[in-house]
N, C-alpha and C positions, 0 to 999 in steps of 0.2 A: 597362890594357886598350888603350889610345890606342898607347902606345908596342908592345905586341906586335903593333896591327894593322899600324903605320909597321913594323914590323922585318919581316912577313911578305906584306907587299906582292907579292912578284915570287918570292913560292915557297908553293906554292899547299898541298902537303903540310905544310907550316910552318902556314899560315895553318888547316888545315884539325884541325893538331896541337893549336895552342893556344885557338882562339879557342871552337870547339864542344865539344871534348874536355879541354880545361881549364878554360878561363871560365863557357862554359856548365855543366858539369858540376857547380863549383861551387857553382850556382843549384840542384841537386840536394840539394847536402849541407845549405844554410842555409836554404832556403825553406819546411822544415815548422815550424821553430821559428819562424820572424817570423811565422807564420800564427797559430803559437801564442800569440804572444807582441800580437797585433793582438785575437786572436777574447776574450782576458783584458780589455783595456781597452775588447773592445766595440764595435769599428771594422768593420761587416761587410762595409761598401765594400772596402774596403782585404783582406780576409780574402778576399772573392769574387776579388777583381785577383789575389792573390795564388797562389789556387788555379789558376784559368786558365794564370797564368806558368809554375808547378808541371809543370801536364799538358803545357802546351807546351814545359816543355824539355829532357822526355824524348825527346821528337819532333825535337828540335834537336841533341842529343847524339848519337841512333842514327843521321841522314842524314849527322853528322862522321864517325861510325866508319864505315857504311858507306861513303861514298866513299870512307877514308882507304884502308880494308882493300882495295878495288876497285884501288886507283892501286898498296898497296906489291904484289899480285898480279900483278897488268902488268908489272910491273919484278922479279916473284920475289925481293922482299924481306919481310925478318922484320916484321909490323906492331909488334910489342912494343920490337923494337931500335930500329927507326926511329922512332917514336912517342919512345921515350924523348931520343934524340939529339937529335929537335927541339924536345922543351920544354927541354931544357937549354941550346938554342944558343941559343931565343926568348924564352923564359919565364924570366925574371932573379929568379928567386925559387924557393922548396921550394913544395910541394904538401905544406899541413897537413890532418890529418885532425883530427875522424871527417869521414869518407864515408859518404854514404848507397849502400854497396855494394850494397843490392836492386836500387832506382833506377837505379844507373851500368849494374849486367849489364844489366840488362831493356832498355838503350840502345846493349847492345854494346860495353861497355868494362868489363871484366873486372880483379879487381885486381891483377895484372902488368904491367899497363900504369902506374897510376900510384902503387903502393905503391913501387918502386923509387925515385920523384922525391921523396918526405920529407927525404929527404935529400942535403945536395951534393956531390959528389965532390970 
């Protein structure tokens, strides 16, 4: 995470590719199972934090893709091509699945965006 935020310092598209629309997104895919996996052992604190994180980072996800989709507009670029060029340049790793694909659309990232990144060229 550290190292993609140093790599997309001074490219704002980049920064806006990986950090909310891949990082974040993330926090999509894995956060209903640690809730499950907290609410078993009993931990409510922890299960309520959890929830909160949950709803907020659908709200974190759609203001990435929003602006992402605003800036490639501007410049009449494809978001799906350009999205994908910059996890690959920034994001030194595959995007594994499952994705929680309800979650990701309902935030505006749709799976042609990062079903292509599973795998590396």
């Amino acid at each position: 995470m550290w190292r993609a935020a140093e790599d997309t310092a001074n490219d704002l598209m980049g920064r806006l590719a990986v950090v909310p629309m891949v990082l974040e997104a993330r926090g999509l895919d894995v956060t209903l199972g640690m809730i499950e996996l907290f609410r078993k052992s009993g931990d409510s604190q922890v299960v309520d934090a959890l929830e909160v994180i949950y709803a907020e980072e659908v709200h974190h996800v759609a203001y990435g893709s929003k602006w992402f989709h605003f800036l490639c507009g501007r410049h009449d670029l494809d978001p799906v091509v350009v999205f994908n060029d910059l996890v690959r340049r920034y994001f030194h790793s595959t995007l594994r699945p499952p994705f929680n694909e309800e979650k990701r659309a309902e935030a505006g990232l749709p799976p042609d965006f990062y079903w292509p990144l599973t795998e590396r060229l």
